[in-house]
Structures are given as C-alpha cells and as structure tokens.
Backbone as CSV, one residue per row, in Angstrom:
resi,resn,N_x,N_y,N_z,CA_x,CA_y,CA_z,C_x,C_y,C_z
1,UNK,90.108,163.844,98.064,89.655,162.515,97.729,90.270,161.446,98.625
2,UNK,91.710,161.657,99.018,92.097,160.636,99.586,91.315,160.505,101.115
3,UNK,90.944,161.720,101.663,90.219,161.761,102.894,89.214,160.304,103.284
4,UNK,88.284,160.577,101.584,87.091,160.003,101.530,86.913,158.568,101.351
5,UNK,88.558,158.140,101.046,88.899,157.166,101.084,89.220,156.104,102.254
6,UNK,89.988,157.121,102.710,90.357,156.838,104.342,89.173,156.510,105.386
7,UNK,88.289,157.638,105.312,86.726,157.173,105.901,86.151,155.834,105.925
8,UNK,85.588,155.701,104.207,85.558,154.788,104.283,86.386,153.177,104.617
9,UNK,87.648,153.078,104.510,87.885,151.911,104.598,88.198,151.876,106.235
10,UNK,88.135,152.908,107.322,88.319,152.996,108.762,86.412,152.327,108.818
11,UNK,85.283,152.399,108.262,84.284,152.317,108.691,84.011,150.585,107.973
12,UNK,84.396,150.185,107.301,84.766,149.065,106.991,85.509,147.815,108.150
13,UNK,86.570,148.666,108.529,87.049,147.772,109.941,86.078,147.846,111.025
14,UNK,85.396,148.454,111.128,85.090,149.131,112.468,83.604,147.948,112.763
15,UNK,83.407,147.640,111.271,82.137,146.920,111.087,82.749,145.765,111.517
16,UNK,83.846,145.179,110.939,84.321,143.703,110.824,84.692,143.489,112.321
17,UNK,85.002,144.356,112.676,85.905,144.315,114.559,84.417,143.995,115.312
18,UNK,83.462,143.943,115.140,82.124,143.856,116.328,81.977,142.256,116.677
19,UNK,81.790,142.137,117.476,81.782,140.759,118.022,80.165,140.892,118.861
20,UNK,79.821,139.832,119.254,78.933,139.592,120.283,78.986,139.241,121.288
21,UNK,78.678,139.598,122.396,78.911,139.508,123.701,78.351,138.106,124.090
22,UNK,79.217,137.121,124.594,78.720,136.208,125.532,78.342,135.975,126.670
23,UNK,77.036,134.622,126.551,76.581,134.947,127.729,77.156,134.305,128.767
24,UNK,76.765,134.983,130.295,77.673,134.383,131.219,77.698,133.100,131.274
25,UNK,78.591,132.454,132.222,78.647,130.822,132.215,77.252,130.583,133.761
26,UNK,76.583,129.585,133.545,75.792,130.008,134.511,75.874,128.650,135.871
27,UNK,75.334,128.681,136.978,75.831,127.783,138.173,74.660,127.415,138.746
28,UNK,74.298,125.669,138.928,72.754,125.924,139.725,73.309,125.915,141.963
29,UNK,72.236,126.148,141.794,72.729,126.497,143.396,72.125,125.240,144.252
30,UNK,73.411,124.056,144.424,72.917,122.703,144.958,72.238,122.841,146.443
31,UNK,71.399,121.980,146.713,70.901,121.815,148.321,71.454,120.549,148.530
32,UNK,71.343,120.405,149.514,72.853,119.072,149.907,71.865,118.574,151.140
33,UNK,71.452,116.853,151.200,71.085,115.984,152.203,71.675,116.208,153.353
34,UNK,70.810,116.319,154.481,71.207,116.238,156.320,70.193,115.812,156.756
35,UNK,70.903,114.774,158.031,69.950,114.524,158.944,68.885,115.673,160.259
36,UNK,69.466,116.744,160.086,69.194,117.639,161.043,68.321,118.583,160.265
37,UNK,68.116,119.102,158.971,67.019,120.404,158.728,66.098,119.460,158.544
38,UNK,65.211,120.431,158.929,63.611,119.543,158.900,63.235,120.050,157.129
39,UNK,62.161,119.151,156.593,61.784,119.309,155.583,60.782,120.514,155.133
40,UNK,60.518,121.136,155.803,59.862,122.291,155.970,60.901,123.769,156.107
41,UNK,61.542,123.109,156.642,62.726,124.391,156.793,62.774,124.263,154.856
42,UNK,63.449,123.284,154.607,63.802,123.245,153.270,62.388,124.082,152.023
43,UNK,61.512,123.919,152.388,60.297,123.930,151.448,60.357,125.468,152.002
44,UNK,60.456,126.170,152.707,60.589,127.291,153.012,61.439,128.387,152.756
45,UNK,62.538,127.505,152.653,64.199,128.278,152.084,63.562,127.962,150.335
46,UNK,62.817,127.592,149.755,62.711,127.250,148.390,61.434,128.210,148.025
47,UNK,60.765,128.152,148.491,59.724,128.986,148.701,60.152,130.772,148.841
48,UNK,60.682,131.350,149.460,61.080,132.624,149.732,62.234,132.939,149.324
49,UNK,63.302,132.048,149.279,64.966,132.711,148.691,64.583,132.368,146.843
50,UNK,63.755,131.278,146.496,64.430,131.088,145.133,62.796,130.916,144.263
51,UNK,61.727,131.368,145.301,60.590,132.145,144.673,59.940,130.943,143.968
52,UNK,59.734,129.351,144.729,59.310,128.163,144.147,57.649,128.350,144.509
53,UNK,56.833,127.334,143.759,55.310,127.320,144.185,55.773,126.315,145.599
54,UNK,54.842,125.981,145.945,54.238,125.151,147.438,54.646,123.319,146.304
55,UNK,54.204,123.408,145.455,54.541,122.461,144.625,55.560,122.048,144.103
56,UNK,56.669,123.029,143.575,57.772,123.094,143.417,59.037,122.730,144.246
57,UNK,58.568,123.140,145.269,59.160,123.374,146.618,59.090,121.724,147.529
58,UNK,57.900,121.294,147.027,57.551,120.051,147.907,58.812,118.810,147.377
59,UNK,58.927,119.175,145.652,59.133,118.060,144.614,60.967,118.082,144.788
60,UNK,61.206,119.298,145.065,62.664,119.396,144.440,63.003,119.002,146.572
61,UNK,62.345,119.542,147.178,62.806,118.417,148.671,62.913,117.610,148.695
62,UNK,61.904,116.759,147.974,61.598,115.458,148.362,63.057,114.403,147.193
63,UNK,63.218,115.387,146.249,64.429,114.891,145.316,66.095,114.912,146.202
64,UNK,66.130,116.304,146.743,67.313,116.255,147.990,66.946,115.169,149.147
65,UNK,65.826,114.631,149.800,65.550,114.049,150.596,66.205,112.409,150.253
66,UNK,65.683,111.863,148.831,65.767,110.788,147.742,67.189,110.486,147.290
67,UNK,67.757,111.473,146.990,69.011,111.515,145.714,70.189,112.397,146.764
68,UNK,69.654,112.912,147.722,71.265,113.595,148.568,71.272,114.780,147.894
69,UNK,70.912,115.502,147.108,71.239,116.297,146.420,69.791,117.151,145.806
70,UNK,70.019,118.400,145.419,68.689,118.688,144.474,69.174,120.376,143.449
71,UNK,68.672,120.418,142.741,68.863,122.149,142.401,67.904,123.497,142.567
72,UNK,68.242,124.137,143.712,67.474,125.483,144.228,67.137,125.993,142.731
73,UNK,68.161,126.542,142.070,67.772,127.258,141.233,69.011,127.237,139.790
74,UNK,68.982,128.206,138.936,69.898,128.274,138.345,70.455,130.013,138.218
75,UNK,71.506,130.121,138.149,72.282,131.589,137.903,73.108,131.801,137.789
76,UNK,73.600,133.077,137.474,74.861,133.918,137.043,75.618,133.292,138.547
77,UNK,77.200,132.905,138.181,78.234,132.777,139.213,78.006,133.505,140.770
78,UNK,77.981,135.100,140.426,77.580,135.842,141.410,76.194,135.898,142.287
79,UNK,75.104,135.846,141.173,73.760,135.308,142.185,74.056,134.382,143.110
80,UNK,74.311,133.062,141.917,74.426,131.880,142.857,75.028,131.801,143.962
81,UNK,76.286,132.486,143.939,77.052,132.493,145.156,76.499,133.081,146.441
82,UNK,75.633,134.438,145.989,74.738,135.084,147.076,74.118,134.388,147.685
83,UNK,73.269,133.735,146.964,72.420,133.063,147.250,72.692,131.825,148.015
84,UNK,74.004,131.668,147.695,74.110,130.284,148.446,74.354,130.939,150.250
85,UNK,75.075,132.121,150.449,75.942,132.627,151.681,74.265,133.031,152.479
86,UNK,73.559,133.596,151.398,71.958,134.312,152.131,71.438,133.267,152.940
87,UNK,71.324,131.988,151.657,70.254,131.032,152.875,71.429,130.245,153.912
88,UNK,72.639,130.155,153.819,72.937,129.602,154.602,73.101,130.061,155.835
89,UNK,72.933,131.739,156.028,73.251,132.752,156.973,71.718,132.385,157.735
90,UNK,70.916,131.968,156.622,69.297,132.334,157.418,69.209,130.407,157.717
91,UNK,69.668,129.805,157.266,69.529,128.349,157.606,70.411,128.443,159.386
92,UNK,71.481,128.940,159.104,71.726,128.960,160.645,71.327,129.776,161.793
93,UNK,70.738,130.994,160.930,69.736,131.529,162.598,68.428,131.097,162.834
94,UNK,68.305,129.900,162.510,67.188,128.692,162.233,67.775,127.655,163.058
95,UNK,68.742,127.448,163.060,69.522,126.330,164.152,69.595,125.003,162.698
96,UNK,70.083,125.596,161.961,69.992,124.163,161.143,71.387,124.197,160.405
97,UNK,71.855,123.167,159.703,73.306,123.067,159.283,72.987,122.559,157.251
98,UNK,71.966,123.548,157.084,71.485,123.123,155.727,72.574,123.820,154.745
99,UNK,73.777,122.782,153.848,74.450,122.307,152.997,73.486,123.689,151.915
100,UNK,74.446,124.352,151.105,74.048,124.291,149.586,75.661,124.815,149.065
101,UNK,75.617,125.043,147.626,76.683,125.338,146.695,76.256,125.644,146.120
102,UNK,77.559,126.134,145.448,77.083,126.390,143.729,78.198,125.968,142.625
103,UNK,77.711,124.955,142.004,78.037,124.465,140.814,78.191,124.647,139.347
104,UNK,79.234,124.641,138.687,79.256,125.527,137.286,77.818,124.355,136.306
105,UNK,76.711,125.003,135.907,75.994,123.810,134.793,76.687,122.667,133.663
106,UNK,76.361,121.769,133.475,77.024,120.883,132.557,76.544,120.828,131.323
C-alpha cells in the first residue's frame, strides 16, 4: 500500500512542476537612411531577402527614405541577425554601404 501511495503523490508533483515554454524575445531587422544605395537596390533587398510584395517593398523604402529609418521585417534574435550579415554581404557586392540592424521589439 505504501508503494501506491508513493506513486501517486510523485505524479502529483510531476503535474504541478510543468511550466510553459516562452516565447522567444523577438528583433525587427532596421534599414538605416544613405545617401549612396539607390532606391531600387533597397526595394530589391525587401523583395527577395524578407519576401515583401512590389507594394510593400515600395512603402517601407519610401518610409527609410522619409523617417531615416524603416523595419525589413520582424524575428527571432538569430534570424534577425542573419539576416541582417546576408543582406549586408549582398548590399556590398552591389557596391552599396546599405545600413541595417537588429533591434530587440518594444
């Protein structure tokens, strides 16, 4: 009997100990104002790295163009970070000095 006892109150903790996993903290991946990338470069890096429409792509340039600033996208720490090293690797065998980061969301 005492076994059956023991069972149960080990399956009792075991319930209370479960937690839920949180979700990651997430980072948008900034594009940063220059006088030197052309605006097409930009609509292009938005278009193919972060999978925007032709529309999308036009609006969030023309917001970095406006405001100095804009957001590619949003993601996990690690995407973002990829993502930031990818286009900047492909922004410079482009001849261009196109700015991005990545920022924790607010």
């Amino acid at each position: 009997m005492a076994t059956g006892n023991q069972d149960s109150e080990d399956q009792g903790v075991l319930l209370a100990s479960r937690s839920r996993t949180k979700r990651p903290p997430m980072y948008n991946v900034m594009l940063h104002n220059d006088d030197y990338t052309t605006q097409e470069l930009v609509v292009e890096v938005l278009r193919t790295f972060f999978h925007k429409t032709e529309a999308e792509a036009m609006t969030i340039m023309l917001t970095v163009h406006h405001k100095g600033q804009g957001v590619a996208g949003t993601y996990t720490r690690d995407l973002a970070e990829s993502k930031v090293v990818q286009v900047t690797d492909f922004a410079r065998s482009q001849g261009a000095p196109l700015k991005l980061t990545a920022e924790p969301t607010t």
